[in-house]
Backbone as CSV, one residue per row, in Angstrom:
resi,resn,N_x,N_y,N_z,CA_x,CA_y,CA_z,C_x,C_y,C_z
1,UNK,3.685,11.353,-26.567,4.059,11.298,-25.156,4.888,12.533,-24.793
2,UNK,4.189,13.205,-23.903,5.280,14.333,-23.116,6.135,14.127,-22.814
3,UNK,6.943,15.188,-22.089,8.079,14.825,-21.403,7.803,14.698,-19.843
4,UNK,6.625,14.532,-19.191,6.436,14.403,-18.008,6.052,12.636,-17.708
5,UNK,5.500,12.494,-19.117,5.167,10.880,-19.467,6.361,10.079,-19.942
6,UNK,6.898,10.653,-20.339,8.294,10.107,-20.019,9.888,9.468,-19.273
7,UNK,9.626,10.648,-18.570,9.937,10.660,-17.265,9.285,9.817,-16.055
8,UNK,7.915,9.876,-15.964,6.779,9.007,-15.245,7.714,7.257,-15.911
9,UNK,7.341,7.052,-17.274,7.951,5.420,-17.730,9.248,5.120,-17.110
10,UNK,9.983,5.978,-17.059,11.690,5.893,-16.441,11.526,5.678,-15.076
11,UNK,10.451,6.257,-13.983,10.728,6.222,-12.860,9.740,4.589,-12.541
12,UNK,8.992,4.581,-13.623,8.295,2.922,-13.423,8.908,1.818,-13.440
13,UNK,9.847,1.907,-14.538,10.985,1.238,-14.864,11.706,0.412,-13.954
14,UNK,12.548,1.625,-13.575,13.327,1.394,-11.800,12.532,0.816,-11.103
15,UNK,11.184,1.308,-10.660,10.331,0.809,-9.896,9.931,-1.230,-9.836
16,UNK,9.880,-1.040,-11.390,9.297,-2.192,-12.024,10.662,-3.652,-11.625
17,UNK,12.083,-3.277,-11.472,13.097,-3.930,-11.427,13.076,-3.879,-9.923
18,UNK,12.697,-3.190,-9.245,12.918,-3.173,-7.461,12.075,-4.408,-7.473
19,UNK,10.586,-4.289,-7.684,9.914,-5.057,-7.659,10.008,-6.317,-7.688
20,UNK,10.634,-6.636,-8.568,11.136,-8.113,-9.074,12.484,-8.937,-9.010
21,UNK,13.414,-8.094,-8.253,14.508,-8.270,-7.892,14.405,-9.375,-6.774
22,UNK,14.878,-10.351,-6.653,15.315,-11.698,-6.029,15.554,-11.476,-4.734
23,UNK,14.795,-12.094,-3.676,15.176,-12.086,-1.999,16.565,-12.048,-1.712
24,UNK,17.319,-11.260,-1.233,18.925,-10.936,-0.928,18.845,-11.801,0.752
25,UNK,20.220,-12.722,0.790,20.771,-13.598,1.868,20.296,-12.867,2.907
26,UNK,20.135,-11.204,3.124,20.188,-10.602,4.122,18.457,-10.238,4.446
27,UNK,18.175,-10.294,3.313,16.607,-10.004,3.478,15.795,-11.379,4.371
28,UNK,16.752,-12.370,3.873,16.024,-13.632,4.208,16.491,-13.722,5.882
29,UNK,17.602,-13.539,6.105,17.690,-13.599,7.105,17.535,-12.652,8.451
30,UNK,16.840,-11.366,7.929,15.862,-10.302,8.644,14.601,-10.880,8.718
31,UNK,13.841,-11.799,7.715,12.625,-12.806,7.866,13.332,-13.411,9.270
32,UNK,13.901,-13.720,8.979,14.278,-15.267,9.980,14.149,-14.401,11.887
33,UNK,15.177,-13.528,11.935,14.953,-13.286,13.319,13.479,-12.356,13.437
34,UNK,12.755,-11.598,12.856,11.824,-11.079,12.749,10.532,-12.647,13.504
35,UNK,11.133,-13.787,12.750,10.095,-14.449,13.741,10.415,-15.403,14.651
36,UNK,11.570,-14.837,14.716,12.294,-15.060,16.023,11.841,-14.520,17.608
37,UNK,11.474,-13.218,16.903,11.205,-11.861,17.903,10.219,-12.320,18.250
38,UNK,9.191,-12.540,16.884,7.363,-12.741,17.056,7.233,-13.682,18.551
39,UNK,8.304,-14.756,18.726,7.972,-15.483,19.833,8.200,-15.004,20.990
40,UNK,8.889,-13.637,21.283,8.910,-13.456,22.670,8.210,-12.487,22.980
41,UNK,7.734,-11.653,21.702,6.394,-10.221,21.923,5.604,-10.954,23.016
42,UNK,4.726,-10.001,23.678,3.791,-10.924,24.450,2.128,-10.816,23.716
43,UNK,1.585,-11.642,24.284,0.523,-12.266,23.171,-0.529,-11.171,23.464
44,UNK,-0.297,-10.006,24.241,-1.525,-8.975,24.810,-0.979,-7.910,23.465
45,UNK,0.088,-7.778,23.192,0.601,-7.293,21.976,0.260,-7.883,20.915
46,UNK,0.449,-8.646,20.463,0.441,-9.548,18.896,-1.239,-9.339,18.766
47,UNK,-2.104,-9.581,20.061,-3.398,-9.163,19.641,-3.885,-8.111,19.015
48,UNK,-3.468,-7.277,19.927,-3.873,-5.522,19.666,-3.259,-5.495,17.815
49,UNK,-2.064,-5.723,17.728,-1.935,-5.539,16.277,-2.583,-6.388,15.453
50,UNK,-3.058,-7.820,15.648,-3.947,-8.621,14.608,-5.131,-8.076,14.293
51,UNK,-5.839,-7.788,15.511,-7.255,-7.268,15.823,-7.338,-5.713,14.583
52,UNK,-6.051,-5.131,14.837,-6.321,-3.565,14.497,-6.323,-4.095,12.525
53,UNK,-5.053,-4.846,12.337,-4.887,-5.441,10.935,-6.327,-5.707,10.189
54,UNK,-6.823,-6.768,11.305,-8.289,-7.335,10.774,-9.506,-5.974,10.375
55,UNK,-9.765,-5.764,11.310,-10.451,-4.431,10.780,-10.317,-3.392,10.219
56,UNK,-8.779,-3.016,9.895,-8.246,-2.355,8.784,-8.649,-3.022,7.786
57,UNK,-8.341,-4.134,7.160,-8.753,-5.292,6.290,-10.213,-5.047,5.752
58,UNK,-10.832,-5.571,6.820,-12.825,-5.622,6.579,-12.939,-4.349,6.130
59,UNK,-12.318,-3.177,6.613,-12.895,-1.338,6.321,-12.898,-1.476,4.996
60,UNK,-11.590,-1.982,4.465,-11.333,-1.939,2.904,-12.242,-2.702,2.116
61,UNK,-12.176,-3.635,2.544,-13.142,-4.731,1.756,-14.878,-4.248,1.640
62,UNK,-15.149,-3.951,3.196,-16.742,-3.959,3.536,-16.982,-2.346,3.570
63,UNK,-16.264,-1.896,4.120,-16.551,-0.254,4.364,-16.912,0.618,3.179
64,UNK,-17.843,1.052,3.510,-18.621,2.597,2.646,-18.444,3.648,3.461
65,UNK,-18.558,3.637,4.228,-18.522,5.346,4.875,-17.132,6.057,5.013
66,UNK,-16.344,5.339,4.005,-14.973,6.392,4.069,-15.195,7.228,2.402
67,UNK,-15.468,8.692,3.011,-15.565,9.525,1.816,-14.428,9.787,1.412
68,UNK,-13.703,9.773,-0.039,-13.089,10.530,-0.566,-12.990,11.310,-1.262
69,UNK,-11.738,12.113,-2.157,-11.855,13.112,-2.787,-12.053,12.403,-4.131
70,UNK,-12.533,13.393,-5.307,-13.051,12.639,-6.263,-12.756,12.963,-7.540
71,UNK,-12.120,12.360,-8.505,-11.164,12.498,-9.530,-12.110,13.197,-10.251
72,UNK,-10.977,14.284,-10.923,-11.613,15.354,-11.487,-11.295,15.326,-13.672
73,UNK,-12.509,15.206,-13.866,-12.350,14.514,-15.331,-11.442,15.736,-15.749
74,UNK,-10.558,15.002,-17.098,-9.938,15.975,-18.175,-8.415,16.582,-17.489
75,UNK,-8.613,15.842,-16.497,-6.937,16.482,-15.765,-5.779,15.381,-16.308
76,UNK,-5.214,15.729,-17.090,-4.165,15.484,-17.876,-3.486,14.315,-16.316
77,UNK,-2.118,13.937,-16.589,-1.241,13.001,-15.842,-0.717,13.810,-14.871
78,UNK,0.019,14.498,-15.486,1.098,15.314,-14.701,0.325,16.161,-13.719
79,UNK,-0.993,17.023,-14.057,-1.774,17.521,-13.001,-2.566,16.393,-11.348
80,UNK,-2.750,15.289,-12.174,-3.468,14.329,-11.626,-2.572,13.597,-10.538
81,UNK,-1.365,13.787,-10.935,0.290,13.112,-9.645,0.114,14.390,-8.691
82,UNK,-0.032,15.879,-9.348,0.352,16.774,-8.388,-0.867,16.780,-7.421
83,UNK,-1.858,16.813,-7.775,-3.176,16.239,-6.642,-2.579,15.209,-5.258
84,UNK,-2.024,14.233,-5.938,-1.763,12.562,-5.408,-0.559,13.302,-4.250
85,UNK,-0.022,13.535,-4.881,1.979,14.180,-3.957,0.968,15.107,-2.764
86,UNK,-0.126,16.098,-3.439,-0.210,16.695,-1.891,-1.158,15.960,-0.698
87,UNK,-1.411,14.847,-1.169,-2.475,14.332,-0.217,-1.097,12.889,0.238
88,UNK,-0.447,12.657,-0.281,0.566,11.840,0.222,0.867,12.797,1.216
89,UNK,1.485,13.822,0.708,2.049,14.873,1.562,1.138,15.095,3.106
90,UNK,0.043,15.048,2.654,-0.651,15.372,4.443,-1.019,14.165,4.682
91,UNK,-1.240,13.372,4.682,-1.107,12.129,5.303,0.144,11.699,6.297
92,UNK,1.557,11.857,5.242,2.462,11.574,5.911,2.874,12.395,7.020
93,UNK,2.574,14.081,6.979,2.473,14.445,8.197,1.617,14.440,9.098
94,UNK,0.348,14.492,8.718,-0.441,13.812,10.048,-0.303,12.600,10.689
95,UNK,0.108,11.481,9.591,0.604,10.720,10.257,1.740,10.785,11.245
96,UNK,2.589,11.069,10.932,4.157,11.775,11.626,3.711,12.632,13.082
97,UNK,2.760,13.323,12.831,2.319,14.095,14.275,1.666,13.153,14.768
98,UNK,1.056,12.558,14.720,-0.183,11.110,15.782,0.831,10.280,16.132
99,UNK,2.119,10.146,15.131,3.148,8.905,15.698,4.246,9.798,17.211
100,UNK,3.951,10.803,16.644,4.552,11.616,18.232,4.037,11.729,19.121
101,UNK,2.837,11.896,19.018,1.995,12.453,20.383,1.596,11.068,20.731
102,UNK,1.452,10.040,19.746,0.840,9.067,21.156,2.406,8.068,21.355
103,UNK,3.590,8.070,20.609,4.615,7.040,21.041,5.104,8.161,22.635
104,UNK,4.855,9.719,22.641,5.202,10.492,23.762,4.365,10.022,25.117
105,UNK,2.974,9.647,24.598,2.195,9.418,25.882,2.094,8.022,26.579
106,UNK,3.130,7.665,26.217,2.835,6.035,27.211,2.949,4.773,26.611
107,UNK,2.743,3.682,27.577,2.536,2.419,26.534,0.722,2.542,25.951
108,UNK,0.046,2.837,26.452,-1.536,2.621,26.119,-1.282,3.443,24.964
109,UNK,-0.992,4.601,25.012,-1.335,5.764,23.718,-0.504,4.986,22.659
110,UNK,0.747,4.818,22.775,1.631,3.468,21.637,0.808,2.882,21.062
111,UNK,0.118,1.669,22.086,-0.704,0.987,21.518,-1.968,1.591,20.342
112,UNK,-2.219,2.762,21.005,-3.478,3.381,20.593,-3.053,3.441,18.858
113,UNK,-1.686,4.282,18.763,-1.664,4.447,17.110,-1.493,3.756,16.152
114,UNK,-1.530,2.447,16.472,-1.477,1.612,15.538,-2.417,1.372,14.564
115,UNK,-4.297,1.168,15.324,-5.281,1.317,14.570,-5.081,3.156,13.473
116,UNK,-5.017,3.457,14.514,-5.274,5.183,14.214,-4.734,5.215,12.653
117,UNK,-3.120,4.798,12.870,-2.110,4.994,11.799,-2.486,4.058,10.942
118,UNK,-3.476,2.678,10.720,-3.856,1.770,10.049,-4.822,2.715,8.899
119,UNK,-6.408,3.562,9.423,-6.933,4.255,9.148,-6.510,5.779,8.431
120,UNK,-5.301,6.279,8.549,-5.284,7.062,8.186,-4.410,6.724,6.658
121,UNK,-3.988,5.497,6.914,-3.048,5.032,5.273,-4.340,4.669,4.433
122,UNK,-5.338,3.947,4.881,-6.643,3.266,4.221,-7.001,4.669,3.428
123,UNK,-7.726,5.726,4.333,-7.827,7.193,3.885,-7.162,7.342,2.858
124,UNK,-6.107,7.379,2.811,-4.582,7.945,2.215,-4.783,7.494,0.646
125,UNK,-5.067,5.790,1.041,-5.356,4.845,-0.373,-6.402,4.984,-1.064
126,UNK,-7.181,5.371,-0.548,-8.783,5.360,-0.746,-9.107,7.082,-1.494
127,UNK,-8.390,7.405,-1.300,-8.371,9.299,-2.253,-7.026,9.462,-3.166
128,UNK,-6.247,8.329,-3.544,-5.264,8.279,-4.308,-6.042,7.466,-5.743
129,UNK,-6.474,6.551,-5.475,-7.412,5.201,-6.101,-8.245,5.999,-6.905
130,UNK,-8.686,6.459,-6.191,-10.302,7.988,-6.450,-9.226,9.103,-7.771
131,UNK,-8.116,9.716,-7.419,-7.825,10.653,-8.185,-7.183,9.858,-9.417
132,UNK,-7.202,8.989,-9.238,-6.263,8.332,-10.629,-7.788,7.833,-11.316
133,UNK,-8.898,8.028,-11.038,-10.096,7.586,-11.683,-10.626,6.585,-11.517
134,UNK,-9.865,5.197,-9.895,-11.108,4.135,-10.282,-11.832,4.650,-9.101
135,UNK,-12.924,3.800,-9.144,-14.613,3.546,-8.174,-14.055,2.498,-6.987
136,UNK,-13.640,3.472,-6.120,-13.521,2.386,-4.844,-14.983,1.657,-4.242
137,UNK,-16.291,2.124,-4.911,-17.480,1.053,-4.651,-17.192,-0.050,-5.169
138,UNK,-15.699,-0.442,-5.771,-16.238,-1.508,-6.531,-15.168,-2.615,-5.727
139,UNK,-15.850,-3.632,-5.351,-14.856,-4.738,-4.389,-13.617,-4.778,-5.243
140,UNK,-13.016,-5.389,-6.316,-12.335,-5.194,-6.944,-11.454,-4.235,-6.758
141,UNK,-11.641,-3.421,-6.927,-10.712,-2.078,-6.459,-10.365,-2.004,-4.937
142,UNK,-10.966,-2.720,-4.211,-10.953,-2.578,-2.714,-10.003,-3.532,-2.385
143,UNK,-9.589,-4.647,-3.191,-8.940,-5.841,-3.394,-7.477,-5.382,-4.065
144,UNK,-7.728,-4.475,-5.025,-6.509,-4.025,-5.891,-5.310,-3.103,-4.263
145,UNK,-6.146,-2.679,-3.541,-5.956,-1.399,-2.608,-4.997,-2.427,-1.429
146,UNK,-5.750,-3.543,-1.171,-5.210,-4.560,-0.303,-3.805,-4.884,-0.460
147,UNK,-3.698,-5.582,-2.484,-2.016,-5.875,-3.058,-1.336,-4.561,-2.630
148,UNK,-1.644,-3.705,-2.796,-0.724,-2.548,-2.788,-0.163,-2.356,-1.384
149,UNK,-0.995,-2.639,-0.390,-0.519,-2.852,1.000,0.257,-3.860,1.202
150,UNK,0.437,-5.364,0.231,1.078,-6.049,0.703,1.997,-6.221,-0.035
151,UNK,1.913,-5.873,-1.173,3.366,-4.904,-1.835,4.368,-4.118,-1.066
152,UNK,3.691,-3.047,-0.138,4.421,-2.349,0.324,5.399,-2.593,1.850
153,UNK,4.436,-3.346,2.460,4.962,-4.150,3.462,4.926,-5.774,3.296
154,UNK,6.077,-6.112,2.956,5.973,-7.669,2.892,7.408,-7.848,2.673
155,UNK,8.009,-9.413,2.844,9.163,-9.254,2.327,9.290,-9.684,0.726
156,UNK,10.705,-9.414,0.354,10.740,-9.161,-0.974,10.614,-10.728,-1.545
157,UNK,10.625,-11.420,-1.007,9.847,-12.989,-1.373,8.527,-12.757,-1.699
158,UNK,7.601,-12.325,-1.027,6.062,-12.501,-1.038,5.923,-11.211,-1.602
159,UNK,6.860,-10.118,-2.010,6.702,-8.776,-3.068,6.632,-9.667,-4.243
160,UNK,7.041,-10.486,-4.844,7.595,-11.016,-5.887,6.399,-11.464,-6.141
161,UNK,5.513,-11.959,-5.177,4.641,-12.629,-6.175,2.924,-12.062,-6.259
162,UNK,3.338,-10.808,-4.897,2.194,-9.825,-5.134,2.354,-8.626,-6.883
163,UNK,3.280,-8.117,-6.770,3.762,-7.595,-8.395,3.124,-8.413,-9.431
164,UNK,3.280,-9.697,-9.892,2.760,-10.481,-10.418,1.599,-10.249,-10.638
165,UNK,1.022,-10.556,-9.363,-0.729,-9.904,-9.628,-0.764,-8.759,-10.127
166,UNK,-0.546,-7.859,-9.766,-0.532,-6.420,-10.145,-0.257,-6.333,-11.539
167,UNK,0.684,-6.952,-11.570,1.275,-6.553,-13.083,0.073,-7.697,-14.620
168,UNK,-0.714,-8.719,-13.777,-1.464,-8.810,-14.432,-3.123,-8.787,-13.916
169,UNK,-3.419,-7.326,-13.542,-4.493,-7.429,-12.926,-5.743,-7.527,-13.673
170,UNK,-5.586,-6.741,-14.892,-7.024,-7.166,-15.670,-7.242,-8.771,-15.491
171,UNK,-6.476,-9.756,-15.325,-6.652,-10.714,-15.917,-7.402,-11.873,-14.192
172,UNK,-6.209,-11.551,-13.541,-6.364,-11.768,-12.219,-7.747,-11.322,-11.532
173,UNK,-7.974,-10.196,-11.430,-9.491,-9.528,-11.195,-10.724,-10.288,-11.508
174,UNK,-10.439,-11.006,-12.529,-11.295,-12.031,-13.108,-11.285,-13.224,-12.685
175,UNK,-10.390,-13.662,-11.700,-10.337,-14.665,-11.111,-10.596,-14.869,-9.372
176,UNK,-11.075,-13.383,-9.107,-11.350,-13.231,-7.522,-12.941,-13.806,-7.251
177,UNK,-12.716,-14.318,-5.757,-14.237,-15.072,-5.543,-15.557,-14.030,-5.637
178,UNK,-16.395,-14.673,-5.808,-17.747,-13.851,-5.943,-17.781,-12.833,-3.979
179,UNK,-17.864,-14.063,-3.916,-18.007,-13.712,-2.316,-16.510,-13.314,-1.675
180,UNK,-16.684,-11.928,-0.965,-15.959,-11.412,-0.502,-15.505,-11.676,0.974
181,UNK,-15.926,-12.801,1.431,-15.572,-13.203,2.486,-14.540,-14.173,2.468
182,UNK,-14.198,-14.778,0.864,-13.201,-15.783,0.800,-12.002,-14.879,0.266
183,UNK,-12.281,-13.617,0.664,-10.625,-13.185,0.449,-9.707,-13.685,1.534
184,UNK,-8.631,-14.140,0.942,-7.610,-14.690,2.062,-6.512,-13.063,2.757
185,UNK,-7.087,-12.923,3.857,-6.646,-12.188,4.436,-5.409,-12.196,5.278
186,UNK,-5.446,-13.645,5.391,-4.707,-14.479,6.423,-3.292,-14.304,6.368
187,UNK,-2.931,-14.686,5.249,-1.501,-13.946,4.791,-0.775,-12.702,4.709
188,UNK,-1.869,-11.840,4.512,-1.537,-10.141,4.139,-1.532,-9.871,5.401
189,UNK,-2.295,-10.315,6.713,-2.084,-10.040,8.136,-0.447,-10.341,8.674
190,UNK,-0.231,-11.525,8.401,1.298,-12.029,8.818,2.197,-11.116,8.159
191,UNK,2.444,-11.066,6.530,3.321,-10.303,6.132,3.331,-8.925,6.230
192,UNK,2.334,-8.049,6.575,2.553,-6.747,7.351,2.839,-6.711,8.417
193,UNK,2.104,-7.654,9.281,2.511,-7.338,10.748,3.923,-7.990,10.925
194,UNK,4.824,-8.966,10.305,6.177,-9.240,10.237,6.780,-8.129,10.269
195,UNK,6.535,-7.302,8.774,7.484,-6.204,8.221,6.906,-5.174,9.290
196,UNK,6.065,-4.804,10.240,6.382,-3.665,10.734,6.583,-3.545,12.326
197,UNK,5.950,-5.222,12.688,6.241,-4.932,14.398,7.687,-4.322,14.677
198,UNK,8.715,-4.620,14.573,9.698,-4.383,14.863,10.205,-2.555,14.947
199,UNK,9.553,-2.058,14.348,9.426,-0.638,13.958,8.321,-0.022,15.311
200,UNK,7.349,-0.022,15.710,6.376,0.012,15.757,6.760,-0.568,17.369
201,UNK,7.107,-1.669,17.359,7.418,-2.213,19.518,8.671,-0.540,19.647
202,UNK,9.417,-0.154,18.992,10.540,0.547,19.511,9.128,1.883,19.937
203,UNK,8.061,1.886,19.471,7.456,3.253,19.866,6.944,2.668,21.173
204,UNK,7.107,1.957,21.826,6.524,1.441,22.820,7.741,1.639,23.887
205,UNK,8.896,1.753,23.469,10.164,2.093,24.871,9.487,3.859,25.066
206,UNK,9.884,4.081,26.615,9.936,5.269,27.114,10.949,5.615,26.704
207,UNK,10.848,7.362,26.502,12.417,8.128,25.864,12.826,8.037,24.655
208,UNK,12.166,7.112,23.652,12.418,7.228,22.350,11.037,7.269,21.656
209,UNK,10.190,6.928,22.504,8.802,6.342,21.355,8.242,7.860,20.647
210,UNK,8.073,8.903,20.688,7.970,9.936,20.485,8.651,10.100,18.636
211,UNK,9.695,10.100,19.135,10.847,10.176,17.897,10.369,9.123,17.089
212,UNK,10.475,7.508,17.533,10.310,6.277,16.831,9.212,6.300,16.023
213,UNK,7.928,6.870,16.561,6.823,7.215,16.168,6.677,7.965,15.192
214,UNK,7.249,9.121,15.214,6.824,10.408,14.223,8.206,9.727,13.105
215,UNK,9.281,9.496,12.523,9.597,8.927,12.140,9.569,8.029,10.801
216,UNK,8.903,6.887,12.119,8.418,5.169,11.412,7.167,5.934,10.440
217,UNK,6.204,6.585,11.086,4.663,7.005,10.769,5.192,7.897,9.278
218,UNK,6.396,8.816,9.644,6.685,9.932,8.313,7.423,8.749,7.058
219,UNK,8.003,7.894,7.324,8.785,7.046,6.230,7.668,6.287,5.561
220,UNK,7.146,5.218,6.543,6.483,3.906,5.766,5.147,4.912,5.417
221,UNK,4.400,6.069,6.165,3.435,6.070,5.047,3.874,6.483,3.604
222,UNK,4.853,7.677,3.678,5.033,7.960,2.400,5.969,6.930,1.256
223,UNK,6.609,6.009,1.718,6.874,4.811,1.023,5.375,4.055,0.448
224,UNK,4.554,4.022,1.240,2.896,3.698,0.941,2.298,4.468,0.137
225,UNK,2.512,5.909,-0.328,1.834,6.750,-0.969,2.598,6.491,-2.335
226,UNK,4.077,6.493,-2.799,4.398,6.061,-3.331,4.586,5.028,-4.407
227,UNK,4.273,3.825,-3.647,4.001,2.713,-4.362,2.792,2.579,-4.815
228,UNK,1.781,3.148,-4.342,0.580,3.388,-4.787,0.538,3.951,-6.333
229,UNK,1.373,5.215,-6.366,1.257,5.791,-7.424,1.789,4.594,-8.643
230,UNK,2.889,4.131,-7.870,3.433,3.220,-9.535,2.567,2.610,-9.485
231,UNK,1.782,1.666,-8.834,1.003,0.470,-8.435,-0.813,1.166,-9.943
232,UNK,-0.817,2.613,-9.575,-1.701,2.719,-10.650,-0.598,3.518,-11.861
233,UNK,0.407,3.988,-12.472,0.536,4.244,-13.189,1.023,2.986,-13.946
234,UNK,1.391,1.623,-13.867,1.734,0.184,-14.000,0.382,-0.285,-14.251
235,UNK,-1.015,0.026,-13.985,-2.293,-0.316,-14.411,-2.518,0.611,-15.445
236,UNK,-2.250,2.010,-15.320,-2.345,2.451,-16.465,-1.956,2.158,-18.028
237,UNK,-0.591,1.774,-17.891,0.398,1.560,-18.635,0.232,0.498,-19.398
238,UNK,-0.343,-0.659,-19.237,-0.650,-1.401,-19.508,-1.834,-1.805,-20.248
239,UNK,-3.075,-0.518,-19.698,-3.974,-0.250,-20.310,-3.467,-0.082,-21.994
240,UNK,-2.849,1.035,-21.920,-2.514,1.561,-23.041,-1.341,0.827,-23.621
241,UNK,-0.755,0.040,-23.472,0.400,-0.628,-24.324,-1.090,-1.936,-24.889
242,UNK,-2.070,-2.257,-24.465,-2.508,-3.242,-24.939,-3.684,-2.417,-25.615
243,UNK,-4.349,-1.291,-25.610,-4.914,-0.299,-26.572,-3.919,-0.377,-28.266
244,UNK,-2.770,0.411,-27.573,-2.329,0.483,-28.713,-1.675,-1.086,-29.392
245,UNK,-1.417,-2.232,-28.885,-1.304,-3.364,-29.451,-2.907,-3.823,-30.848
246,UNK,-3.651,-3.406,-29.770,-5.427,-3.442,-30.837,-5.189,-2.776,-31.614
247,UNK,-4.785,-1.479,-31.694,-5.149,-0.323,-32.931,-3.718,-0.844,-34.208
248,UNK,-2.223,-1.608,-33.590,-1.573,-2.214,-34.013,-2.323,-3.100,-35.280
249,UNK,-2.846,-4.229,-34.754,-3.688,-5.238,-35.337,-4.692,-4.707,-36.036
250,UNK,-5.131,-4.062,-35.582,-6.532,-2.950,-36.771,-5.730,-2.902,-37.913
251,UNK,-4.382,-1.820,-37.922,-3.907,-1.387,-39.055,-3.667,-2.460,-39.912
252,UNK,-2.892,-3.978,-39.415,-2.421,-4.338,-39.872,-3.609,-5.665,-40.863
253,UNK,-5.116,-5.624,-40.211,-5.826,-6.272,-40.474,-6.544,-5.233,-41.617
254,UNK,-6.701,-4.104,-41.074,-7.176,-3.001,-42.324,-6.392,-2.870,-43.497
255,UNK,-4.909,-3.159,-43.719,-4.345,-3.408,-44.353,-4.183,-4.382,-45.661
């Protein structure tokens, strides 16, 4: 193990304890008025964001025509992150510029970036997935892409038990329906759109939405690009701690 693979385990580590760290009094009670709020949004709102959620959703699940970039064999770790960091990297500023120009133009254009900014994280996921080496043709992987979204936005109650999956996905993967229409979507809709309306209505005031926009769009995607990466170096990792557990047992059976 290098010293870049090293470093990579240390920053998983941390990662791995955020993850699993216990809902805080204060977290729970940011749930609490969060759907507090949900009841006075008005319902011409709550649509536009379900609607945009849902078909963000189906793109992942059903969608083929999102091309990505395409992992390039024999590229060591440390080359294969620096790929990942610059496409985080333009994402989060394109995202960041679309969250300005349309929270600047109005309530309609507000509204407008929500899908926009939905599509351009999918993108984002969908050429990160690709450079770390899996086959986003494969539902499975399109499913793996979903946890990671609701990993990233959810509260740390329903983080707790998306990690879980993650952390045992070979095993889990094996337990998803044939048919891809019984993915339960239903949930991953609520717990994103919880964790981000509140972010996301402020791009909708005149005089701030501009700022609120470019912002919200520059933080949560690259918090999204992020977790992604642990989300596959934690699949990796695992690969290989249970490789080398086999070659363990070889010796000790060759023995």
């Amino acid at each position: 193990m290098n010293a870049y693979e090293e470093n990579i385990r240390h920053e998983l580590a941390l990662w791995q304890l955020k993850m699993e760290r216990q809902a805080s009094f204060f977290g729970g009670l940011s749930k609490r008025i969060q759907t507090r709020i949900n009841t006075v949004i008005p319902e011409k709102i709550h649509r536009v964001f379900t609607t945009a959620i849902k078909q963000m959703t189906r793109a992942v699940i059903f969608g083929s025509g999102i091309t990505t970039s395409k992992n390039i064999p024999g590229l060591n770790l440390e080359v294969t992150e620096h790929l990942v960091r610059e496409r985080i990297r333009f994402y989060r500023n394109t995202a960041a510029t679309e969250g300005a120009v349309t929270g600047a133009g109005g309530f309609l254009l507000a509204l407008a970036d929500f899908p926009i900014w939905l599509s351009l994280k999918v993108k984002m996921l969908f050429e990160i997935a690709s450079l770390y080496g899996y086959d986003i043709s494969d539902y499975k992987e399109r499913v793996y892409i979903l946890h990671i979204f609701q990993l990233t936005f959810s509260s740390q109650q329903h983080r707790n038990k998306i990690y879980a999956i993650l952390k045992n996905w070979e095993a889990e993967q094996q337990q998803l329906p044939a048919d891809m229409n019984e993915f339960d979507w239903r949930s991953f809709q609520q717990e994103y759109r919880d964790y981000i309306d509140l972010a996301k209505l402020l791009q909708l005031v005149p005089g701030i939405g501009a700022v609120v926009g470019a912002y919200v769009n520059h933080r949560l995607t690259d918090r999204l690009g992020k977790t992604a990466m642990n989300a596959y170096r934690l699949r990796d990792q695992r690969k290989k701690d249970v490789a080398r557990l086999h070659n363990e047992e070889g010796n000790i059976t060759g023995s």
